[in-house]
BABANU-994849 format. One record per atom (N, C-alpha, C, O): residue number from 0; atom name; x, y, z. Coordinates in steps of 0.001 Angstrom, whole numbers, padded with zeros to 6 digits. Example, Ala and Ser with C-alpha at 12.3 -4.5 7.8 and 13.67 -1.06 7.14 Angstrom:
<nodes>
0, N, 013190, -005690, 007800
0, CA, 012300, -004500, 007800
0, C, 013200, -003300, 007800
0, O, 014236, -003319, 008465
1, N, 012850, -002250, 007080
1, CA, 013670, -001060, 007140
1, C, 012900, 000030, 007870
1, O, 013409, 001138, 008039
</nodes>
This chain:
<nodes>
0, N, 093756, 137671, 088365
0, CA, 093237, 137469, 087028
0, C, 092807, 136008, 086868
0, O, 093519, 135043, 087143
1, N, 091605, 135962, 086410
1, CA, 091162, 134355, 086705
1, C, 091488, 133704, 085320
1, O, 091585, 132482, 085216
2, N, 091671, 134636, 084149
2, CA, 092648, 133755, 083015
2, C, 093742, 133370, 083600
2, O, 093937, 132199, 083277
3, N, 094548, 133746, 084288
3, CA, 096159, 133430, 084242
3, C, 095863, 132293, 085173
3, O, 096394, 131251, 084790
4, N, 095062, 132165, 086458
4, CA, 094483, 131416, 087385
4, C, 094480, 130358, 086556
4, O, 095283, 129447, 086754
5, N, 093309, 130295, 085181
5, CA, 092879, 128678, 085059
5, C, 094026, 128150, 084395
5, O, 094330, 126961, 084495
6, N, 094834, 129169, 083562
6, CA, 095983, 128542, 082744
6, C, 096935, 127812, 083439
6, O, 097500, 126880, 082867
7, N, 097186, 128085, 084545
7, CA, 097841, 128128, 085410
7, C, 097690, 126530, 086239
7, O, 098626, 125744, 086389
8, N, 096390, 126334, 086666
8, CA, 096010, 125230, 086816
8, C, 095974, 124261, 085815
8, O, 096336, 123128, 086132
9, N, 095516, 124529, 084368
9, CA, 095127, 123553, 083344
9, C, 096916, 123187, 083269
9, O, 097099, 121978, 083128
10, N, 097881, 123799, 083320
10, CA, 099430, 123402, 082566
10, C, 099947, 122579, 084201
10, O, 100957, 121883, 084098
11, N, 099454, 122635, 085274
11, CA, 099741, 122192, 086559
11, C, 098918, 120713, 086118
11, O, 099527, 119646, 086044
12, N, 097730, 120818, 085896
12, CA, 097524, 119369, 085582
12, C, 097649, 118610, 084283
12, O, 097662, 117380, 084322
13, N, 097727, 119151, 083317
13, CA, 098645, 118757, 082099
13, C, 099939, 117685, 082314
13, O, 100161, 116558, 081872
14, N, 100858, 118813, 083424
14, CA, 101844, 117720, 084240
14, C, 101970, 117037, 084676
14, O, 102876, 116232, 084461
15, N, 100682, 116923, 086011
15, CA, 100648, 115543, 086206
15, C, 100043, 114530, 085782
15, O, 100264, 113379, 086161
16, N, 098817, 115042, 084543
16, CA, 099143, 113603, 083978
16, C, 099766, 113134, 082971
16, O, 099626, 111955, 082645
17, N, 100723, 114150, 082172
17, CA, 101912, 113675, 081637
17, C, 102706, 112554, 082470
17, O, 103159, 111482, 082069
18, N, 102733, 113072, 083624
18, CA, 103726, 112067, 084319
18, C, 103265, 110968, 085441
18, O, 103856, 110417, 086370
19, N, 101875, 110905, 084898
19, CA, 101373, 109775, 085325
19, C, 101143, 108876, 084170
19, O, 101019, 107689, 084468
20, N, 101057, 109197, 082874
20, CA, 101532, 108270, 081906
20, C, 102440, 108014, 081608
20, O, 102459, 107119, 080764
21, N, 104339, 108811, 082236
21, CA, 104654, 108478, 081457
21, C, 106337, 108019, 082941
21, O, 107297, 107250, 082995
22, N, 105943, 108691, 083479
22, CA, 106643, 108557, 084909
22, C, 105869, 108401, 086008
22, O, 106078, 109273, 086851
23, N, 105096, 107643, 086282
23, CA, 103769, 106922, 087064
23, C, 104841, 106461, 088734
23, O, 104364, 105647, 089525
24, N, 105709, 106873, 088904
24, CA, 106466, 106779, 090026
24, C, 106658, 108227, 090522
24, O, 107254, 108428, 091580
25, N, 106045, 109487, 089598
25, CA, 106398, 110815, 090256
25, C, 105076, 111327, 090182
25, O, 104800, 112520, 090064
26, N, 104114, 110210, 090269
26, CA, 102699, 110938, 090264
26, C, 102178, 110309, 091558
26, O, 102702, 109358, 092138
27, N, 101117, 110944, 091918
27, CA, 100202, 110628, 093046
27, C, 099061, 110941, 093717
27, O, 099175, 111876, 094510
28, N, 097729, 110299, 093602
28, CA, 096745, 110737, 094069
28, C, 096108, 109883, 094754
28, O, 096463, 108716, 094921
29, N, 094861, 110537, 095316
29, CA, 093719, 110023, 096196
29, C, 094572, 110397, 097891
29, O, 095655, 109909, 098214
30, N, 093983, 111081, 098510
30, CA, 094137, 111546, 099773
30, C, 095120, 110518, 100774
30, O, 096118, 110940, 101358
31, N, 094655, 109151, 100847
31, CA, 095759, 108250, 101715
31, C, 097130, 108160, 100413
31, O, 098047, 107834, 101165
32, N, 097514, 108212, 099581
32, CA, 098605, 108139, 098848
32, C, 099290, 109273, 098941
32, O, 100519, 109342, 098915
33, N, 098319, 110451, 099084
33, CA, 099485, 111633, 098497
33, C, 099668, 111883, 100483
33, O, 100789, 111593, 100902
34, N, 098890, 112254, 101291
34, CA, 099575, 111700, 102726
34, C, 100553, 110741, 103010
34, O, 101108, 110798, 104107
35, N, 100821, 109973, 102304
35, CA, 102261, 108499, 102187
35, C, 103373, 109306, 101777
35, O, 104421, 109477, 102399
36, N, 102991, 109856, 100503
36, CA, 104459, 110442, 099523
36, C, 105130, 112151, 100144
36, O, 106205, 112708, 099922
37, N, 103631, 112668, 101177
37, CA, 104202, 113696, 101879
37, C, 105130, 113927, 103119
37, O, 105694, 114908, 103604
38, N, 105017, 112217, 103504
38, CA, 105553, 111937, 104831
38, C, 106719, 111897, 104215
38, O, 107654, 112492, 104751
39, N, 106908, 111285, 103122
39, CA, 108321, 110740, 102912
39, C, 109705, 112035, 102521
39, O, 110936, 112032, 102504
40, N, 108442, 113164, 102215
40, CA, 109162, 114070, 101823
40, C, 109437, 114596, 100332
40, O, 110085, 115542, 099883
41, N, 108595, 113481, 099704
41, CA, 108711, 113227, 098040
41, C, 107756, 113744, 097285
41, O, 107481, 113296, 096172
42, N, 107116, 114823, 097878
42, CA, 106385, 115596, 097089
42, C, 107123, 117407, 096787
42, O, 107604, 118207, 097591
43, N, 106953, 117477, 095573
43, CA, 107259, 118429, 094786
43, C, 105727, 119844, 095711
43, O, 105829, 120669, 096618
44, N, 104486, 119387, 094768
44, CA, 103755, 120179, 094516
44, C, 102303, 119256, 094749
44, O, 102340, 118174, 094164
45, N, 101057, 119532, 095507
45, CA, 100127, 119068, 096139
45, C, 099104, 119690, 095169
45, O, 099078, 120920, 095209
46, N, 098237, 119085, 094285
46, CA, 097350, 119417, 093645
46, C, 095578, 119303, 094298
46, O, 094838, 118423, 093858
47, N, 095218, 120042, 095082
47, CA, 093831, 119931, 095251
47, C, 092585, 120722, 094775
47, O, 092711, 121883, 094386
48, N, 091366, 120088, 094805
48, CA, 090224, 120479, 094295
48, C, 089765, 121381, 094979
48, O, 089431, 120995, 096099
49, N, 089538, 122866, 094699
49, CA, 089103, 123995, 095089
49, C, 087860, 123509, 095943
49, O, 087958, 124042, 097048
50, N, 086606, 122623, 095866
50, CA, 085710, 122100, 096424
50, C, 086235, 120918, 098012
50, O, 085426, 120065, 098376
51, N, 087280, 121033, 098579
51, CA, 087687, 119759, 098698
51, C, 087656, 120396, 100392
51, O, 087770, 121578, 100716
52, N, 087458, 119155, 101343
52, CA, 086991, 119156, 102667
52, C, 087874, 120466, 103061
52, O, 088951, 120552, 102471
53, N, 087486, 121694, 104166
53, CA, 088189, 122184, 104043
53, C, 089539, 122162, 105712
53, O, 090594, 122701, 106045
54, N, 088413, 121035, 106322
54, CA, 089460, 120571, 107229
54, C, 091021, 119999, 107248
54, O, 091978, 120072, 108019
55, N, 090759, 119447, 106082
55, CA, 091795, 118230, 105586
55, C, 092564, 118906, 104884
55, O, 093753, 118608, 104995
56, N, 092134, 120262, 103731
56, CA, 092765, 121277, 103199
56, C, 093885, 121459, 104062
56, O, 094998, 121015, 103777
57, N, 093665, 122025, 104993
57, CA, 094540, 122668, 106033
57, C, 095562, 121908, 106834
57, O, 096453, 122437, 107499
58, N, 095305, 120361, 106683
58, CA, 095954, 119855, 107378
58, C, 097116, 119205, 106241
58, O, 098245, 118756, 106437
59, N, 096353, 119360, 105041
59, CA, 097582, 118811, 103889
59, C, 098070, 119836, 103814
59, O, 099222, 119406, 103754
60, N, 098270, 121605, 103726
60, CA, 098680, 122680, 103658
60, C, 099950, 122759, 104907
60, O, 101124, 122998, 104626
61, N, 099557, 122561, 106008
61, CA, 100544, 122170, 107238
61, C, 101373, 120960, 106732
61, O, 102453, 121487, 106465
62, N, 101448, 120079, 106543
62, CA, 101671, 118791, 105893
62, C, 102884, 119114, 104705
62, O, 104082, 118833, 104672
63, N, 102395, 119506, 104191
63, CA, 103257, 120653, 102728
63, C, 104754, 121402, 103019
63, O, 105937, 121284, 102699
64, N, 103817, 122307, 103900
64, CA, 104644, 123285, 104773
64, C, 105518, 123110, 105232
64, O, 106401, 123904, 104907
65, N, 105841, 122238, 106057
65, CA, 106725, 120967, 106818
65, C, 107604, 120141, 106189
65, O, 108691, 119949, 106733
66, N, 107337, 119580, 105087
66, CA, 108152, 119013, 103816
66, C, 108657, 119569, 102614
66, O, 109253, 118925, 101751
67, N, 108319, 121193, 102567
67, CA, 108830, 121712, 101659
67, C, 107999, 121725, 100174
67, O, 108361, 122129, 099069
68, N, 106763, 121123, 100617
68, CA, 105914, 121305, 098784
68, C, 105228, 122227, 099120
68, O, 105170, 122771, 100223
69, N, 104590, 122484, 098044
69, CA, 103441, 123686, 097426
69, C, 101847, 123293, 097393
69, O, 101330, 122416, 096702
70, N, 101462, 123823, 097953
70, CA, 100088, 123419, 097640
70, C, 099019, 124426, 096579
70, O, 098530, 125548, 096710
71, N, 098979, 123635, 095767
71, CA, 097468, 124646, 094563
71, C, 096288, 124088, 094662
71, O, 095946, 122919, 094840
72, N, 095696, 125084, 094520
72, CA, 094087, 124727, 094276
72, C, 093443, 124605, 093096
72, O, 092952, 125642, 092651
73, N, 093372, 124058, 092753
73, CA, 092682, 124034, 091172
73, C, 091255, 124069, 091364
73, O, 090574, 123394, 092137
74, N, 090913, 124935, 090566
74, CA, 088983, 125051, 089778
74, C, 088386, 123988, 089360
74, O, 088841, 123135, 088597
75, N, 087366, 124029, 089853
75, CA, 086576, 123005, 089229
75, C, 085574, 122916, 087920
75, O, 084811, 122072, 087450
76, N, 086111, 124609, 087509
76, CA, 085420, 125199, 086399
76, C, 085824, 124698, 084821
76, O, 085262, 124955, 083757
77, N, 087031, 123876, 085111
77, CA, 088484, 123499, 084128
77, C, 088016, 121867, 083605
77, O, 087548, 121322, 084605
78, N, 087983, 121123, 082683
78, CA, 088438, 120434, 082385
78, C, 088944, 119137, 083073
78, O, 088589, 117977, 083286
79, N, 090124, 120116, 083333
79, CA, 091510, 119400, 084024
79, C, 090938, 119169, 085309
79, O, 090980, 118024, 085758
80, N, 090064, 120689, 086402
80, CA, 090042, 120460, 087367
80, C, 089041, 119347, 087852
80, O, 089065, 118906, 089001
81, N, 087859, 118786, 086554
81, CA, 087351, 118117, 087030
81, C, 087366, 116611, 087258
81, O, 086760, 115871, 088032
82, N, 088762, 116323, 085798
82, CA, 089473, 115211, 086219
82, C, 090367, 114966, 087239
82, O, 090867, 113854, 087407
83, N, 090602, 115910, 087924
83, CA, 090691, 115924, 089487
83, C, 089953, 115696, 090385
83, O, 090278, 114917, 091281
84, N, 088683, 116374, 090356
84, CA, 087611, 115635, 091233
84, C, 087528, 114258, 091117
84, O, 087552, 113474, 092065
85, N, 087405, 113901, 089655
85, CA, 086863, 112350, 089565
85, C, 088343, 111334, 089874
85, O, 088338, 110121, 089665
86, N, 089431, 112012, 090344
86, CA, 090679, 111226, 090867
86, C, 090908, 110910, 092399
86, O, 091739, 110286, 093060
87, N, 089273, 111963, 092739
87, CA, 088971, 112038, 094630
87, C, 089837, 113635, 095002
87, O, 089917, 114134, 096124
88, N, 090358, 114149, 093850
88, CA, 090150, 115791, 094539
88, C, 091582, 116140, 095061
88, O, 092064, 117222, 095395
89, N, 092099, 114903, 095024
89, CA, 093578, 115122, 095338
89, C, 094922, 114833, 095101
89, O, 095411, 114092, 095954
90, N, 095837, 115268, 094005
90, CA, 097018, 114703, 093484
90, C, 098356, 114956, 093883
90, O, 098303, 116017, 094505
91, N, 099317, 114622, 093862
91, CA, 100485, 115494, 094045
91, C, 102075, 114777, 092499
91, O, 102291, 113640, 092078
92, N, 102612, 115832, 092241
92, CA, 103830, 115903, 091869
92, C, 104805, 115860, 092554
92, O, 105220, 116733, 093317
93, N, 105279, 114752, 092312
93, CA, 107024, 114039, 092992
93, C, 107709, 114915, 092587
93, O, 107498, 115695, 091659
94, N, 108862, 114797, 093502
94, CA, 110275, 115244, 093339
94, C, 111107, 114399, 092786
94, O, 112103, 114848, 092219
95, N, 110917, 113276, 092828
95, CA, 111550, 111866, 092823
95, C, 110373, 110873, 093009
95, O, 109308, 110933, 093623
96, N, 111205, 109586, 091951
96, CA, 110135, 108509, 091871
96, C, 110045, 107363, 093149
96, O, 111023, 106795, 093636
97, N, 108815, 107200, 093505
97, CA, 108333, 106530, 094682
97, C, 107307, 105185, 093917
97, O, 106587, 105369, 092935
98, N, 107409, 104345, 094378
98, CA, 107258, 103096, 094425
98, C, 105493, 103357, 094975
98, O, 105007, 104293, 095610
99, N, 104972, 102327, 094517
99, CA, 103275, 102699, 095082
99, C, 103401, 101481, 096064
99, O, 104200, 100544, 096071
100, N, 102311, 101811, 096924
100, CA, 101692, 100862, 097978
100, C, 100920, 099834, 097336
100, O, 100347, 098980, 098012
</nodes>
């Protein structure tokens, strides 16, 4: 059902940028950052852009897999999903707060 789909995505990114305003230590984006916070193990949940390389897809999906997060795809049909694109397409939700580079 592609309602429950976008809702689904729009309340997934709702979250993170709730908690990039407001807990900016359990947020994380742009492709070399959220690769940093996946190594460490400190990702919750991997937010990417349904449009997004689909090589690299797969290798953050393996990446995920391995550390125990989730990976979603969000639409680019959304709002939300397109302030994702314009964040470079790729975010993730901490488990715990991490310190930025």
């Amino acid at each position: 059902n592609h309602v429950v789909k976008f809702l689904s995505s729009i309340k997934l990114m709702e979250k993170f940028f709730t908690l990039l305003a407001k807990e900016p230590g359990k947020a994380a984006y742009g492709e070399q950052e959220v690769r940093r916070v996946l190594s460490l193990g400190a990702v919750d949940m991997v937010l990417i852009s349904e449009n997004y390389d689909d090589t690299i897809m797969q290798e953050l999906e393996d990446l995920c897999r391995a550390s125990g997060a989730t990976l979603q795809i969000i639409s680019v049909e959304t709002k939300e999903g397109q302030q994702l694109r314009e964040l470079g397409g790729i975010a993730a939700i901490l488990r715990y707060a991490v310190p930025s580079t």
